[in-house]
C-alpha positions as CSV (number, residue, x, y, z in Angstrom):
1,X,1.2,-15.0,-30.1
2,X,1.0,-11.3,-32.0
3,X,-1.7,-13.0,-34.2
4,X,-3.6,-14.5,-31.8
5,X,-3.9,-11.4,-30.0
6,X,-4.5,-9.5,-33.3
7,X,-7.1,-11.5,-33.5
8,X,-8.9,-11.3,-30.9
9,X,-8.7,-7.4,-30.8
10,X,-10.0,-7.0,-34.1
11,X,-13.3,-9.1,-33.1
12,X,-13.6,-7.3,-30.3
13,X,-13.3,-3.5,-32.4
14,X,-15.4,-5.1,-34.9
15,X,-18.0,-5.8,-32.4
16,X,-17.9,-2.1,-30.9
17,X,-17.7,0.1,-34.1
18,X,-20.9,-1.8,-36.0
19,X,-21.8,0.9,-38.4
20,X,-18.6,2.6,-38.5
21,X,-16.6,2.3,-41.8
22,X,-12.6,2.4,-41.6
23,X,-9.9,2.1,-44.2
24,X,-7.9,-1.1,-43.7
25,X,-4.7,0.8,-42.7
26,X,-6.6,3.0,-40.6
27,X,-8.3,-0.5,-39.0
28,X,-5.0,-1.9,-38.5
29,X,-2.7,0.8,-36.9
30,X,-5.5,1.0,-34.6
31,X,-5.2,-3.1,-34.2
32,X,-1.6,-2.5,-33.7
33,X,-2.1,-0.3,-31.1
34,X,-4.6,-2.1,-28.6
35,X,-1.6,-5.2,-29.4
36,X,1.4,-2.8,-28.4
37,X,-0.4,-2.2,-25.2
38,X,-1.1,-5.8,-24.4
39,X,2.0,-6.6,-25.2
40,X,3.4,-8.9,-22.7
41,X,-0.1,-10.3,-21.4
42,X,-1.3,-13.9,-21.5
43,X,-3.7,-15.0,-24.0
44,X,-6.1,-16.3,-21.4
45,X,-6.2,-12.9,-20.3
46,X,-7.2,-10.7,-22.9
47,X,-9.5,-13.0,-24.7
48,X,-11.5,-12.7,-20.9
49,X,-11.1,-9.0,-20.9
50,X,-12.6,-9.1,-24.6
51,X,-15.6,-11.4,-23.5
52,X,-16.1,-8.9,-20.3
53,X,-16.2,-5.9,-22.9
54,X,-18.6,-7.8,-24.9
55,X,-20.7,-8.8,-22.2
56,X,-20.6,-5.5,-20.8
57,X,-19.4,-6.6,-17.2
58,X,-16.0,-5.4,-17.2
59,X,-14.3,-4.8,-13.6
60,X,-13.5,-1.6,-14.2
61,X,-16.1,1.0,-15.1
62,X,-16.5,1.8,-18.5
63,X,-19.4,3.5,-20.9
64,X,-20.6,1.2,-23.3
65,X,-21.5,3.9,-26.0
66,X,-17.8,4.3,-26.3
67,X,-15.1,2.0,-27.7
68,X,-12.5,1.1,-24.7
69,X,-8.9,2.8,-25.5
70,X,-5.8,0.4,-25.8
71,X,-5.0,1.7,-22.1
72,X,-8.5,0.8,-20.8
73,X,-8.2,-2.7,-22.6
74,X,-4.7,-3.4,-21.4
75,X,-6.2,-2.0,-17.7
76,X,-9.2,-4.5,-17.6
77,X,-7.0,-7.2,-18.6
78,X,-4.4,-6.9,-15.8
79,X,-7.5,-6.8,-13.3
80,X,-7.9,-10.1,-14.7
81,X,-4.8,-11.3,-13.7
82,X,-5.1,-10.3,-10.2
83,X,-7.5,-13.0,-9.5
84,X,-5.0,-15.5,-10.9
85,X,-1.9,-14.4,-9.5
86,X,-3.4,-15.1,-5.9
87,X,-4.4,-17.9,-7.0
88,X,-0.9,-18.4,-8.1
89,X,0.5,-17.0,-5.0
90,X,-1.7,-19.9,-2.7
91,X,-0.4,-22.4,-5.0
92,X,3.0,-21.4,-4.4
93,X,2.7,-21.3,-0.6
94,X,0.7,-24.5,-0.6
95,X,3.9,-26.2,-2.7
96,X,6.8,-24.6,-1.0
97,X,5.6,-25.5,2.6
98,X,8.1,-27.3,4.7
99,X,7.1,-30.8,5.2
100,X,8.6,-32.1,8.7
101,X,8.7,-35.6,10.9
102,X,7.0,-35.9,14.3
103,X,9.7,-35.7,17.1
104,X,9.4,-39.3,18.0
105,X,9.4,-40.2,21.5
106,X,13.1,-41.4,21.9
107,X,13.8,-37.3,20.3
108,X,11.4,-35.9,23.2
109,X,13.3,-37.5,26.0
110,X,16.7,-36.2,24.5
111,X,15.0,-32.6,24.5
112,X,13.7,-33.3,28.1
113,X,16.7,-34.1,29.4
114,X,19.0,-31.3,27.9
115,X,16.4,-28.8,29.1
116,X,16.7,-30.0,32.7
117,X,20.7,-29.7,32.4
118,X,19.7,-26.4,31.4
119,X,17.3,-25.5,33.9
120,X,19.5,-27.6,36.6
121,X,22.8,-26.3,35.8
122,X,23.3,-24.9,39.5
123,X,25.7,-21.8,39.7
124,X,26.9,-22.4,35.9
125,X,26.3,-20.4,33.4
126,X,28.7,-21.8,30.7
127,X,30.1,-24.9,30.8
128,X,32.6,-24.9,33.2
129,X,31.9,-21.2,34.6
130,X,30.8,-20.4,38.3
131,X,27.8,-17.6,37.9
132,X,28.8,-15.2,41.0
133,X,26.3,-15.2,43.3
134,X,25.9,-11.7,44.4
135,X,25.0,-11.3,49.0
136,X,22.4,-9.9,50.3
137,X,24.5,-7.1,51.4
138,X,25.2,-6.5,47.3
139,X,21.6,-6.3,46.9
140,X,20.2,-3.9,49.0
141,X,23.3,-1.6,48.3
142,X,22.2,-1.7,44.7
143,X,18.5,-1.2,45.6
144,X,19.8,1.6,47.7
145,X,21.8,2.9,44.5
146,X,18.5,3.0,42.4
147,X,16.6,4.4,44.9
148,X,18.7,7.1,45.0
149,X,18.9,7.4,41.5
150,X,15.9,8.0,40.8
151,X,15.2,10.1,43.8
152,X,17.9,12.5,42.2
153,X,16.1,12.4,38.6
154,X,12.6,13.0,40.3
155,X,14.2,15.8,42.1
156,X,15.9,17.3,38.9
157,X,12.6,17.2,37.0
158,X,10.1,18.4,40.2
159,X,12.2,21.6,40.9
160,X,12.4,22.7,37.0
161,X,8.3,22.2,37.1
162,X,7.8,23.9,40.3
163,X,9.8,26.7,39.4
164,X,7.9,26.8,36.3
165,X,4.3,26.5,37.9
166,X,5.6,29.6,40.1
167,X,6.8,31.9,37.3
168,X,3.6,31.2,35.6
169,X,1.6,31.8,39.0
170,X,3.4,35.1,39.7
171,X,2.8,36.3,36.0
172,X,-0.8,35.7,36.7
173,X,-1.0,37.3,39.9
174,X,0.6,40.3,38.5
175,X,-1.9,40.6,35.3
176,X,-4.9,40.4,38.0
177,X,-3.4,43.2,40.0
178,X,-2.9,45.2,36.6
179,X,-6.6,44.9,35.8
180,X,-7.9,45.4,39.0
181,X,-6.0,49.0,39.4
């Protein structure tokens, strides 16, 4: 795998520095570096992100007149893989989607029927539990309670503003009579 990507990074260099002479250990510690930092990438990968250089379409913006560095490379390559790993991800979701049966007809009627127990179960709310039933003379005593309840808070919150809104008013009334006299 190190030579195939060795190899495809040295075409690609070789392409970009036309012209430029380089000792051969200068050539390859340079090699080795773009491979260090595509370490780990698929093959598919960085011979696209090569061809993109070439072509001069790469997804991420580069200047031609200069050769990409290793992190550039390694960057355009993992925008490469983006594509793929959604592609990857549909697959996925498209393979580990739970396949079910149709409720036949005979599983409908079983549903139907414990739903109307359900629905019809009277004054039970667990099997074998009476629900109490509260009176109507319950009921309006709790309304009553609320009512009153909230009549309190109301109350609680309404004086604190009022008294409030009548500091404030008196302040002002006393700042006009200052600037009057």
């Amino acid at each position: 795998m190190r030579a195939h990507v060795d190899t495809v990074v040295a075409r690609i260099l070789l392409g970009l520095e036309q012209g430029r002479s380089r000792g051969t250990a200068e050539n390859a510690l340079l090699v080795s570096e773009y491979v260090e930092a595509l370490e780990g990438l698929p093959l598919a990968v960085i011979q696209a992100a090569a061809s993109r250089f070439r072509d001069k379409t790469t997804i991420l913006r580069w200047d031609p007149a200069w050769r990409p560095s290793p992190a550039q490379f390694a960057d355009e390559a993992r925008q490469g893989l983006i594509p793929l790993r959604a592609k990857l991800v549909h697959i996925r979701q498209i393979l580990e989607t739970e396949v079910y049966e149709l409720p036949s007809d005979e599983d409908r009627a079983k549903v139907q029927a414990a739903a109307a127990v359900w629905l019809n179960r009277g004054g039970n709310t667990e099997l074998g539990r009476p629900r109490p039933r509260p009176s109507p003379k319950a009921i309006a005593a709790a309304r009553e309670d609320a009512l009153h309840e909230h009549g309190a808070r109301f109350r609680e919150v309404a004086v604190g503003l009022l008294a409030q809104l009548h500091a404030r008013l008196n302040a002002r009334a006393s700042a006009q009579k200052e600037r009057a006299a």
